[in-house]
py3Dmol code that shows the C-alpha trace and the ligand (Angstrom):
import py3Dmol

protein = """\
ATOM      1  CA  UNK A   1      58.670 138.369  38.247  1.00  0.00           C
ATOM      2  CA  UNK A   2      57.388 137.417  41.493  1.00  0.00           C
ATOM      3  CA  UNK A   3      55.393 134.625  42.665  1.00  0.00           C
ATOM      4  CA  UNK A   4      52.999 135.486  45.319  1.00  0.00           C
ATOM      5  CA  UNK A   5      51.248 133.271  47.710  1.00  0.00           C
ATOM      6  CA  UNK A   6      50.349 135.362  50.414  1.00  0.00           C
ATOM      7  CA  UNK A   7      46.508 136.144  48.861  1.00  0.00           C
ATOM      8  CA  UNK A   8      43.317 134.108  50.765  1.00  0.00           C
ATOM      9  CA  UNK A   9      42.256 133.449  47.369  1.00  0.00           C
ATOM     10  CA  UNK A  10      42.892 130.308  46.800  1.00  0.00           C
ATOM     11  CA  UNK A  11      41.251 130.195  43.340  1.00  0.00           C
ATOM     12  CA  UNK A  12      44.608 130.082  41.710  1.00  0.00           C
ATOM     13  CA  UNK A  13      47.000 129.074  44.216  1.00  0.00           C
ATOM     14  CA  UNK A  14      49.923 130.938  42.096  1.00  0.00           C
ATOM     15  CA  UNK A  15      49.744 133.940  40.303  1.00  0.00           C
ATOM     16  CA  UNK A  16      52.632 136.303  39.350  1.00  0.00           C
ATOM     17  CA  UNK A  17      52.718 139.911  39.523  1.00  0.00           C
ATOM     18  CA  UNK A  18      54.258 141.188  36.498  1.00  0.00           C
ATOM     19  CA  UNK A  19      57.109 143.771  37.202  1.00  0.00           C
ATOM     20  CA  UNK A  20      56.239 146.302  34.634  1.00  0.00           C
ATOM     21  CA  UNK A  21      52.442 146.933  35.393  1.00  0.00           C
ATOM     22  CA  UNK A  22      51.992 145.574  38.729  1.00  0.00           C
ATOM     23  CA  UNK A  23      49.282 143.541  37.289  1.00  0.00           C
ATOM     24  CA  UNK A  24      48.299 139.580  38.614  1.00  0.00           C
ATOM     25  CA  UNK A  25      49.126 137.103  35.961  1.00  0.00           C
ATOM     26  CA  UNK A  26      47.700 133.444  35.544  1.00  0.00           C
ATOM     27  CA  UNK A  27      51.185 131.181  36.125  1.00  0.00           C
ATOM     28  CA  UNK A  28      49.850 127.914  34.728  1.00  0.00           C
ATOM     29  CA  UNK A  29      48.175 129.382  31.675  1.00  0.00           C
ATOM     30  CA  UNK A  30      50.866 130.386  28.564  1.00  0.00           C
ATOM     31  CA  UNK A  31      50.846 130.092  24.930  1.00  0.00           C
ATOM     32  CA  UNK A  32      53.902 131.214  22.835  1.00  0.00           C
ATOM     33  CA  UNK A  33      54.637 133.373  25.087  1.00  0.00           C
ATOM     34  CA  UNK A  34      51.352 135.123  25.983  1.00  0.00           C
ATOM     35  CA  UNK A  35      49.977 135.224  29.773  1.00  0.00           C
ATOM     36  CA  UNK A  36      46.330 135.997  30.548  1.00  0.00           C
ATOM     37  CA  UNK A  37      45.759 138.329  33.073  1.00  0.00           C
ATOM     38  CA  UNK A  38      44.121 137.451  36.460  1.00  0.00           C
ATOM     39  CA  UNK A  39      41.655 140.447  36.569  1.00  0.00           C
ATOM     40  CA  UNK A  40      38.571 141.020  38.669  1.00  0.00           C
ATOM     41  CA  UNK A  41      35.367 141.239  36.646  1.00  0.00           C
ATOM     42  CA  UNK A  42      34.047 144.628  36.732  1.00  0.00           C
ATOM     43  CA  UNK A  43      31.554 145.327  39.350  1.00  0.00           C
ATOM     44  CA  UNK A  44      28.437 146.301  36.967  1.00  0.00           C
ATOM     45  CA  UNK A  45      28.897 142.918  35.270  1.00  0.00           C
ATOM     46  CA  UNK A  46      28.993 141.144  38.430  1.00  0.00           C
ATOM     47  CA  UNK A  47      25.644 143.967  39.622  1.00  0.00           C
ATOM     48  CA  UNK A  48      24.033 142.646  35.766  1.00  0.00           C
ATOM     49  CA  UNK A  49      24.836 139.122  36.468  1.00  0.00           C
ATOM     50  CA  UNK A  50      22.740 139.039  39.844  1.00  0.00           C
ATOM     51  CA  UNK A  51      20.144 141.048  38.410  1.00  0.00           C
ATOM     52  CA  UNK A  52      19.452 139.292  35.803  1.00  0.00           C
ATOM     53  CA  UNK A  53      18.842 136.144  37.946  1.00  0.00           C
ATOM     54  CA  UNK A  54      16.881 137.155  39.914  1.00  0.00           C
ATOM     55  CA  UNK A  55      14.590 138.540  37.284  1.00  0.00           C
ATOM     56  CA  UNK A  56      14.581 135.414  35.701  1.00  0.00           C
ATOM     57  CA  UNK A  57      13.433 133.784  39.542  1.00  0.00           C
ATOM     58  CA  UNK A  58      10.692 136.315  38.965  1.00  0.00           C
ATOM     59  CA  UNK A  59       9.815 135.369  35.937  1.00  0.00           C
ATOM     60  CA  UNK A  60       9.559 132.067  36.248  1.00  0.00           C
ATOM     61  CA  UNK A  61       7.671 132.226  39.654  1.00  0.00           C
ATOM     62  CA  UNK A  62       5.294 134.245  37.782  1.00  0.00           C
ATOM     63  CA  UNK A  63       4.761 132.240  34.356  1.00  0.00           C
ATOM     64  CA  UNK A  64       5.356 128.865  35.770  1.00  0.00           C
ATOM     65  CA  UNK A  65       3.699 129.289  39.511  1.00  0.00           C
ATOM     66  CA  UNK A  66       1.266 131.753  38.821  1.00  0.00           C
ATOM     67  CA  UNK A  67       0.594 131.517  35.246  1.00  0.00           C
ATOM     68  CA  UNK A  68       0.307 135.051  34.660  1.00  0.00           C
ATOM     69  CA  UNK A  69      -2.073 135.907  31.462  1.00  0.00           C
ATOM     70  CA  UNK A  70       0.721 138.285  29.638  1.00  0.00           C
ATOM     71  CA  UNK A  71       3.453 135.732  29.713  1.00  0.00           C
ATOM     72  CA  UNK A  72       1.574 132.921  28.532  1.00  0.00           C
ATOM     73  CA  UNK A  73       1.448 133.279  24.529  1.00  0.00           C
ATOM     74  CA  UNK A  74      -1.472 131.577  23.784  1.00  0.00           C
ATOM     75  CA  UNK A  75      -3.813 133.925  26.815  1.00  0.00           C
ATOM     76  CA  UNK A  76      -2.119 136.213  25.215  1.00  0.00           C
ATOM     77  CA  UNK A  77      -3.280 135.378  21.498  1.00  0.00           C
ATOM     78  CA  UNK A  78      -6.764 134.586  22.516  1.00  0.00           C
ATOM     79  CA  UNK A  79      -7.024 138.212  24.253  1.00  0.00           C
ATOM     80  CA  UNK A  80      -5.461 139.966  21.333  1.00  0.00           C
ATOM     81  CA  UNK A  81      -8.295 137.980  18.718  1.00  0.00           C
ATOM     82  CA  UNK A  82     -11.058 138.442  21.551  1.00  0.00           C
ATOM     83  CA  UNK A  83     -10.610 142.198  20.960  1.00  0.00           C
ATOM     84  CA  UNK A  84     -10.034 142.333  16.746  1.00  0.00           C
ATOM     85  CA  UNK A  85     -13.451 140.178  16.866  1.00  0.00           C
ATOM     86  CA  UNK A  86     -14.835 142.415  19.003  1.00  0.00           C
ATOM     87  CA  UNK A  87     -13.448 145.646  16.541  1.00  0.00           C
ATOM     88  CA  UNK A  88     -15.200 143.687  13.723  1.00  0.00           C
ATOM     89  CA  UNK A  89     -18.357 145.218  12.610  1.00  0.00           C
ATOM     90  CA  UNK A  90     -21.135 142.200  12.629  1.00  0.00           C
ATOM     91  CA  UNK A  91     -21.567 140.569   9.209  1.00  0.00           C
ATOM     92  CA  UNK A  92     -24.646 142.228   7.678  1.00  0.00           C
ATOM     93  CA  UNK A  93     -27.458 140.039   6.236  1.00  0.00           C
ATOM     94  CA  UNK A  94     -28.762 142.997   4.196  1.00  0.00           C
ATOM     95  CA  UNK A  95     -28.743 142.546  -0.339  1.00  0.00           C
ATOM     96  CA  UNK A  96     -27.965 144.782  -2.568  1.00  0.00           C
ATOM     97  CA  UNK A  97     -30.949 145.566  -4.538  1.00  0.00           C
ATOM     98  CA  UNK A  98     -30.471 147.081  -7.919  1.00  0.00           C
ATOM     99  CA  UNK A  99     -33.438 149.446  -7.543  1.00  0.00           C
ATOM    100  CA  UNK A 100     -34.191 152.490  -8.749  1.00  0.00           C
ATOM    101  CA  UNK A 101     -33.049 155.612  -5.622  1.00  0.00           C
ATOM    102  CA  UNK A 102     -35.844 158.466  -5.711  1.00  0.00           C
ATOM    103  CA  UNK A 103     -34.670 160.308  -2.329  1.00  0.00           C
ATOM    104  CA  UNK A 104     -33.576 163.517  -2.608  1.00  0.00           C
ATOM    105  CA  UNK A 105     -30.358 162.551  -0.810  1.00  0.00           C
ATOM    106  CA  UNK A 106     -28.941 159.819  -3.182  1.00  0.00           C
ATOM    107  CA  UNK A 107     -29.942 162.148  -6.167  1.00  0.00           C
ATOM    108  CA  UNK A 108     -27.451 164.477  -4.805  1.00  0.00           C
ATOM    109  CA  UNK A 109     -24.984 162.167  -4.235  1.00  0.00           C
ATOM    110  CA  UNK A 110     -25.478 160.994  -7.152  1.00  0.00           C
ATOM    111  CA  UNK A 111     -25.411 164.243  -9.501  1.00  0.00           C
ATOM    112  CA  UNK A 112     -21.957 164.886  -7.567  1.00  0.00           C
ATOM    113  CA  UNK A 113     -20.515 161.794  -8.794  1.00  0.00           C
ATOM    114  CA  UNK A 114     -21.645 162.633 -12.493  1.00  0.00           C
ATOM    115  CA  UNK A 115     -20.369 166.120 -11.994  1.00  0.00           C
ATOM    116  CA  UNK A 116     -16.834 165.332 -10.869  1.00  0.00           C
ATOM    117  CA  UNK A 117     -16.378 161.795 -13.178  1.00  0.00           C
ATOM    118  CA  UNK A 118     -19.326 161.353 -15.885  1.00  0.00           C
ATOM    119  CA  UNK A 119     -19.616 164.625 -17.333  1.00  0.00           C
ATOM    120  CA  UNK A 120     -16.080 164.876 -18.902  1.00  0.00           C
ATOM    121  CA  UNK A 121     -17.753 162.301 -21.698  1.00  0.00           C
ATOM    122  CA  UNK A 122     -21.480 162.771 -21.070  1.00  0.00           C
ATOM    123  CA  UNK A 123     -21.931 166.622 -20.596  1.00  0.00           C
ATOM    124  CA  UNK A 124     -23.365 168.024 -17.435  1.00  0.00           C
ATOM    125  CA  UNK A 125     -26.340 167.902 -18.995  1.00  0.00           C
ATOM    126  CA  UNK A 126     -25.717 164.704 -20.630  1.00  0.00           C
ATOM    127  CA  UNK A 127     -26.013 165.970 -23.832  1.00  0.00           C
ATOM    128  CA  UNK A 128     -23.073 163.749 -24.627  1.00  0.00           C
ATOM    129  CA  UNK A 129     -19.905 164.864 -26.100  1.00  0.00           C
ATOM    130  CA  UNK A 130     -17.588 161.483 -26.164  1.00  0.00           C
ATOM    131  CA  UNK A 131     -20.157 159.343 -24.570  1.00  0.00           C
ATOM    132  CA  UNK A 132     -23.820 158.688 -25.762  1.00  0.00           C
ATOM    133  CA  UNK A 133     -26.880 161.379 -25.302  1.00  0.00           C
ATOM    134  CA  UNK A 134     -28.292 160.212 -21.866  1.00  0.00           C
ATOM    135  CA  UNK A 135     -31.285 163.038 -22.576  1.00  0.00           C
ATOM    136  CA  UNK A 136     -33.184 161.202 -25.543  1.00  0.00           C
ATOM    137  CA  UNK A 137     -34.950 157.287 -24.904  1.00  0.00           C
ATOM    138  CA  UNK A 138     -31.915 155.911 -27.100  1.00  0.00           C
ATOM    139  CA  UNK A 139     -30.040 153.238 -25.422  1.00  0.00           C
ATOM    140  CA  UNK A 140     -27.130 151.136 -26.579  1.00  0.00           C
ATOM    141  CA  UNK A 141     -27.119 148.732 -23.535  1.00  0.00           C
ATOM    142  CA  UNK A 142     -30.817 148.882 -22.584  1.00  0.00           C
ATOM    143  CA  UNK A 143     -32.918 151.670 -20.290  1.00  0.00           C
ATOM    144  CA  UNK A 144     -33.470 148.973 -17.218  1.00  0.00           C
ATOM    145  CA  UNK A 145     -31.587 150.008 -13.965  1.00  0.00           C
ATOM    146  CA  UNK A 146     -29.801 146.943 -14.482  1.00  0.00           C
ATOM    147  CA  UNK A 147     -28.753 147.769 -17.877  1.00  0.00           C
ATOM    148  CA  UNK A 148     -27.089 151.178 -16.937  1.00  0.00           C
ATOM    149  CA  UNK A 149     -25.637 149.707 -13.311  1.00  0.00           C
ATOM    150  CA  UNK A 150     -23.918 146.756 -15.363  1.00  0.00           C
ATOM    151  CA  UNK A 151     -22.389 149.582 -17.931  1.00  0.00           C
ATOM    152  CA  UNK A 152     -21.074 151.531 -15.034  1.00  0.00           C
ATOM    153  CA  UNK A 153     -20.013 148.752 -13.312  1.00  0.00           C
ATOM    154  CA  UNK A 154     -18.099 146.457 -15.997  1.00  0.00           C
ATOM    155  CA  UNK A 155     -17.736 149.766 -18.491  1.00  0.00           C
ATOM    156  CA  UNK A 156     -17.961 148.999 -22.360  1.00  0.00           C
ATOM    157  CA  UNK A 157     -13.534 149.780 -22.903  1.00  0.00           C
ATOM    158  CA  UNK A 158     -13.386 149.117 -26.505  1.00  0.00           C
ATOM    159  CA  UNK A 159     -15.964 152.066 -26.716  1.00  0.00           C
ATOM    160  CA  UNK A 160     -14.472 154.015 -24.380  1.00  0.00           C
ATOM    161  CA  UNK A 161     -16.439 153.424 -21.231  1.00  0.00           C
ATOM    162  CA  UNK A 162     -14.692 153.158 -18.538  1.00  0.00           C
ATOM    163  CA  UNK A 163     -15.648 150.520 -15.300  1.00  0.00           C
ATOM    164  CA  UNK A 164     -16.331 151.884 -12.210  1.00  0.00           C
ATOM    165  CA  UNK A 165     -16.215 148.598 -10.559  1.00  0.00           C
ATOM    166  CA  UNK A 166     -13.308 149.659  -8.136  1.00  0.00           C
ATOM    167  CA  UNK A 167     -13.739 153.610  -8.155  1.00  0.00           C
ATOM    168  CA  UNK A 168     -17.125 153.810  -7.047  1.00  0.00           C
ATOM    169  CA  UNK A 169     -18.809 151.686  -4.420  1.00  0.00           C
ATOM    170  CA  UNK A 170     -21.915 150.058  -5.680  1.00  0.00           C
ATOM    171  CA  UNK A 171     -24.571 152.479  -3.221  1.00  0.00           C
ATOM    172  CA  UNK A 172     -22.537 154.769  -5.419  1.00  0.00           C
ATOM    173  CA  UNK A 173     -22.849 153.712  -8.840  1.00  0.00           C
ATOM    174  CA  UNK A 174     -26.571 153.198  -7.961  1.00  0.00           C
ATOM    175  CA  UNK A 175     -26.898 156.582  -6.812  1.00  0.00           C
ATOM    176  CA  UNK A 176     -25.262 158.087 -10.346  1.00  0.00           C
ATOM    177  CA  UNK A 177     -27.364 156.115 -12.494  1.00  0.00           C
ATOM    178  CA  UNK A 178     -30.474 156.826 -10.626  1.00  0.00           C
ATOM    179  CA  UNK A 179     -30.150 160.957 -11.329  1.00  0.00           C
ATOM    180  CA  UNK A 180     -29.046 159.684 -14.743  1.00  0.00           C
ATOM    181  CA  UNK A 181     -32.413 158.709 -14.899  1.00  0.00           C
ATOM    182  CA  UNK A 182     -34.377 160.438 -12.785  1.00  0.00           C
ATOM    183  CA  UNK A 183     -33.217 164.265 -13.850  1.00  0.00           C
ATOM    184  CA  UNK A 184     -30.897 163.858 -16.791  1.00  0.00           C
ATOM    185  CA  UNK A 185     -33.856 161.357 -19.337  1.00  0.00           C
ATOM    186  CA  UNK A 186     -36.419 163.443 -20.898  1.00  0.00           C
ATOM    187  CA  UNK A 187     -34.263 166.706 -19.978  1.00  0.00           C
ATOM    188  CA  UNK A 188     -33.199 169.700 -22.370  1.00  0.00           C
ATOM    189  CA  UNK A 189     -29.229 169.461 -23.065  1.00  0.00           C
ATOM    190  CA  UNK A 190     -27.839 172.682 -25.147  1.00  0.00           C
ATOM    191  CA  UNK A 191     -26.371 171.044 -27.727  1.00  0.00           C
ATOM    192  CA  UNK A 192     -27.834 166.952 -27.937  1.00  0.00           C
ATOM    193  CA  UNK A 193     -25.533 164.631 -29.713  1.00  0.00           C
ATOM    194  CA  UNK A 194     -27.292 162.324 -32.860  1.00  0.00           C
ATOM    195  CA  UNK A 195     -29.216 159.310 -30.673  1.00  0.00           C
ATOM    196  CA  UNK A 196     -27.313 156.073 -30.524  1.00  0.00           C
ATOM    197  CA  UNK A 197     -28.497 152.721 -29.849  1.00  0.00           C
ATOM    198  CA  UNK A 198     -32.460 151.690 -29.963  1.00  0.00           C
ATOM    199  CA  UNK A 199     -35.703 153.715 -29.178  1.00  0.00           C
ATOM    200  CA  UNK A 200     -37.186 152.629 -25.431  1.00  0.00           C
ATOM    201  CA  UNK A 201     -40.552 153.264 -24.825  1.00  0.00           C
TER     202      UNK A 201
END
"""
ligand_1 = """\
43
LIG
C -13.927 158.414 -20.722
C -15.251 158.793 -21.130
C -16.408 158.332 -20.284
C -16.622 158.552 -18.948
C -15.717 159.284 -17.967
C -17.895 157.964 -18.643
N -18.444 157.408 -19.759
Fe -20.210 156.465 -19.871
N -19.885 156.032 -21.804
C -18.777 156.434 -22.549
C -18.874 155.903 -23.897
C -17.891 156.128 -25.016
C -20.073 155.157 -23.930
C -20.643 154.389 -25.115
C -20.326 152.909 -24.981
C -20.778 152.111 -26.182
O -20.803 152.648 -27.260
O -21.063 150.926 -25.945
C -20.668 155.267 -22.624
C -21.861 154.673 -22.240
C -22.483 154.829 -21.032
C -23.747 154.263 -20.691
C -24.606 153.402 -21.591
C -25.407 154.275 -22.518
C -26.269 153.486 -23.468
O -26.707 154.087 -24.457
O -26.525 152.301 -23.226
C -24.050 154.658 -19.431
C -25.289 154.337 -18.638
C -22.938 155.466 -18.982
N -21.992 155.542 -19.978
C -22.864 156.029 -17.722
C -21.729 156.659 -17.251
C -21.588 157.104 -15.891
C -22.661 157.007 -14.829
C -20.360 157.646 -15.792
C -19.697 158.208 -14.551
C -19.601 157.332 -13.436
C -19.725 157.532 -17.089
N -20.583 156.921 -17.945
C -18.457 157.991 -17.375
C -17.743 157.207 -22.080
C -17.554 157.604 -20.776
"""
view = py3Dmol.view(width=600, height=400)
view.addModel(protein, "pdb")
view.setStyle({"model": 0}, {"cartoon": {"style": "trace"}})
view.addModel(ligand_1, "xyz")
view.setStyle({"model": 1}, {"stick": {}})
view.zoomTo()
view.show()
């Protein structure tokens, strides 16, 4: 070991060059025996360090000086709601009448949704098979729209009939029950089941 003094650094005044690698080593830093190095850092963490303060001199400049709107959370909340509110459709003032649908439009709609999901217990032609004749003026629940939207809506389970509450919207089950009654009451099924419930005038 040598002790070299010649270097303008004057950081450490002493270092020692160890004999085997050649390498600087700290002289007034030891521990049982082990010596720390007296490396260089590495230039690209030196290049980082730098960089990355004067980004932050930029970034401060720019939030603190100049306030800028996308480094300032709550601009940046307010924008963010500004345009969801704006994404929201307005609130609509319009009621949901339980009325009767005669349009040719909802009546298709409507025969659809019996066609895919009513007739596997009413029959196409509502003749009824595991749920009631819808053909004859026999009702269990009552022949008033209101009647047949509450049954499709809340469903009867213990008998079988199932809600629709959450399956089908409500323009929906309004548009089912109206070609219930509109085309399927007073029609000719080919094989009617025994009527159920009371006679409606
Ligand atoms: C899983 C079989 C099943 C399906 C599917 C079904 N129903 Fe029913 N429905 C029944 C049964 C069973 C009853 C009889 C309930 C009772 O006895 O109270 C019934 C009763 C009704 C009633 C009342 C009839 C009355 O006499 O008061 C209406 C209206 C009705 N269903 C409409 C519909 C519509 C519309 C659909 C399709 C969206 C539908 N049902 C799908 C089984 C079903």
């Amino acid at each position: 070991m040598t002790t070299a003094n010649n270097m303008p650094d004057n950081k450490h005044e002493e270092y020692e060059i160890d004999t085997l690698t050649n390498q600087r080593l700290l002289s007034n830093h030891e521990y049982d025996g082990i010596r720390e190095l007296d490396n260089d850092l590495p230039s690209w963490w030196k290049w980082l360090f730098i960089l990355a303060i004067v980004f932050a001199i930029f970034y401060m400049v720019r939030l603190w000086v100049f306030r800028a709107d996308d480094l300032i959370q709550k601009k940046e909340f307010d924008t963010e709601m500004a345009g969801v509110n704006a994404a929201k459709p307005a609130p609509t003032t319009e009621v949901f009448e339980v009325k009767i649908l005669t349009d040719s439009e909802s009546l298709a709609a409507g025969k659809e949704t019996w066609t895919k999901i009513c007739s596997v217990c009413h029959l196409q032609d509502g003749g009824g098979l595991v749920g009631p004749n819808m053909t004859d003026n026999y009702w269990i629940h009552g022949n008033k729209v209101e009647n047949l939207f509450n049954t499709v809506t809340n469903g009867v389970i213990e008998k079988g009939m199932i809600p629709y509450k959450d399956q089908l919207s409500q323009k929906q089950r309004l548009q089912v029950i109206s070609y219930v009654l509109e085309e399927i009451v007073g029609s000719t099924p080919a094989n009617p089941k025994a009527p159920q419930g009371d006679l409606y005038e």
